[in-house]
Residue, then its C-alpha position, 0 to 999 in steps of 0.5 A: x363512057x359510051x354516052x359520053x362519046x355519043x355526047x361528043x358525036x352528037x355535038x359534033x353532027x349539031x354544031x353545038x359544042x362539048x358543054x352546049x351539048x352536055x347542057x342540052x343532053x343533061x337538061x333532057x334528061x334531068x328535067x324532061x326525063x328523057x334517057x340519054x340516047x332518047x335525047x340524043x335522037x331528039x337533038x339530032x332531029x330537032x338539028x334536021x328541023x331547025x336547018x330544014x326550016x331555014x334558022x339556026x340549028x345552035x340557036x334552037x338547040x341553046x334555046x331548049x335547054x336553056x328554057x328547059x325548066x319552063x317548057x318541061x310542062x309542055x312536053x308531049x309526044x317524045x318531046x317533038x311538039x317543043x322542037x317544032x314550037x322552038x323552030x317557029x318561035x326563032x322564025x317569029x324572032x323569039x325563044x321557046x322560053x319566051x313561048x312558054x312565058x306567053x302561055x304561063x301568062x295566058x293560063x293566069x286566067x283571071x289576069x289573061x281575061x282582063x287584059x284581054x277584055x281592056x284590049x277588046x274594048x280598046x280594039x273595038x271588040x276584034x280580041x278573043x284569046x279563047x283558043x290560045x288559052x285552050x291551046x296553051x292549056x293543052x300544051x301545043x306550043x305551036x298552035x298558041x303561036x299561029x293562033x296569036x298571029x292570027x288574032x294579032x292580024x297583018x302589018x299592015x292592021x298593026x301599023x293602024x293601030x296607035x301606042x296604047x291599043x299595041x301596048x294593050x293587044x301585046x300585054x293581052x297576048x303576054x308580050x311585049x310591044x316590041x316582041x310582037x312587032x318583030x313577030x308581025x314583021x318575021x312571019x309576013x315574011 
């Protein structure tokens, strides 16, 4: 009973409702193997992050639990290395699951490498996926999305490249075309 009325606390101090709120709290400690008053902290300070960082606190919220299952891997550190990457992801117009499927992408090495050769030769050779697979590896999350803006480059290199070589430097960093347009156009920002 008195987690349930700090589930209910909690929701309301988030914006989340009951059932988003349960979803979360039972997603963290099901799957993460947070306790309910660890994952409770943990919602609040993620809430705090996402409002300081200028996106939606709910969406951010929503978006971990439901990519619980895909990002449980990639916990560390009480968890606050997936609040930080699911606030970045929504600043770069994607979810932390869709982060989490990039790195599960990066890490089929054998299917990364050749999409990332393909890419390097279609690019003139400008492709190294190297740090993201170590950092995917490595479970950071954050750094992953940092290193991909960094080897996607600016708008303005990706608005010189035609269909085909944004079609292959998508597949090589585990995207979509047009998630990676949207993330080159958000993070100029």
């Amino acid at each position: 009973i008195a987690i349930a009325g700090n589930i209910k606390e909690m929701a309301v101090a988030t914006g989340l409702t009951a059932d988003e709120a349960t979803n979360l709290v039972g997603a963290l400690t099901s799957i993460v193997g947070m306790s309910a008053d660890t994952a409770i902290t943990f919602t609040k300070q993620t809430r705090e992050m996402a409002r300081m960082a200028g996106v939606a606190p709910q969406a951010v919220l929503n978006d971990i639990a439901e990519a619980a299952n895909e990002t449980a891997g990639f916990f560390k550190d009480g968890g606050e290395n997936i609040a930080e990457a699911a606030v970045r992801a929504r600043q770069f117009g994607m979810t932390i699951g869709d982060v989490a499927k990039i790195a599960d992408d990066l890490l089929d090495f054998e299917t990364s490498i050749g999409k990332e050769l393909e890419a390097s030769v279609l690019l003139g050779g400008r492709v190294n996926l190297t740090k993201a697979r170590g950092l995917a590896l490595s479970g950071d999350l954050l750094g992953l999305q940092d290193e991909l803006v960094n080897q996607i480059g600016s708008a303005n290199e990706w608005n010189q490249l035609n269909a085909i070589q944004r079609k292959s430097l998508a597949d090589a960093a585990g995207m979509e075309v047009a998630q990676m347009a949207k993330m080159i156009t958000l993070q100029s920002k």
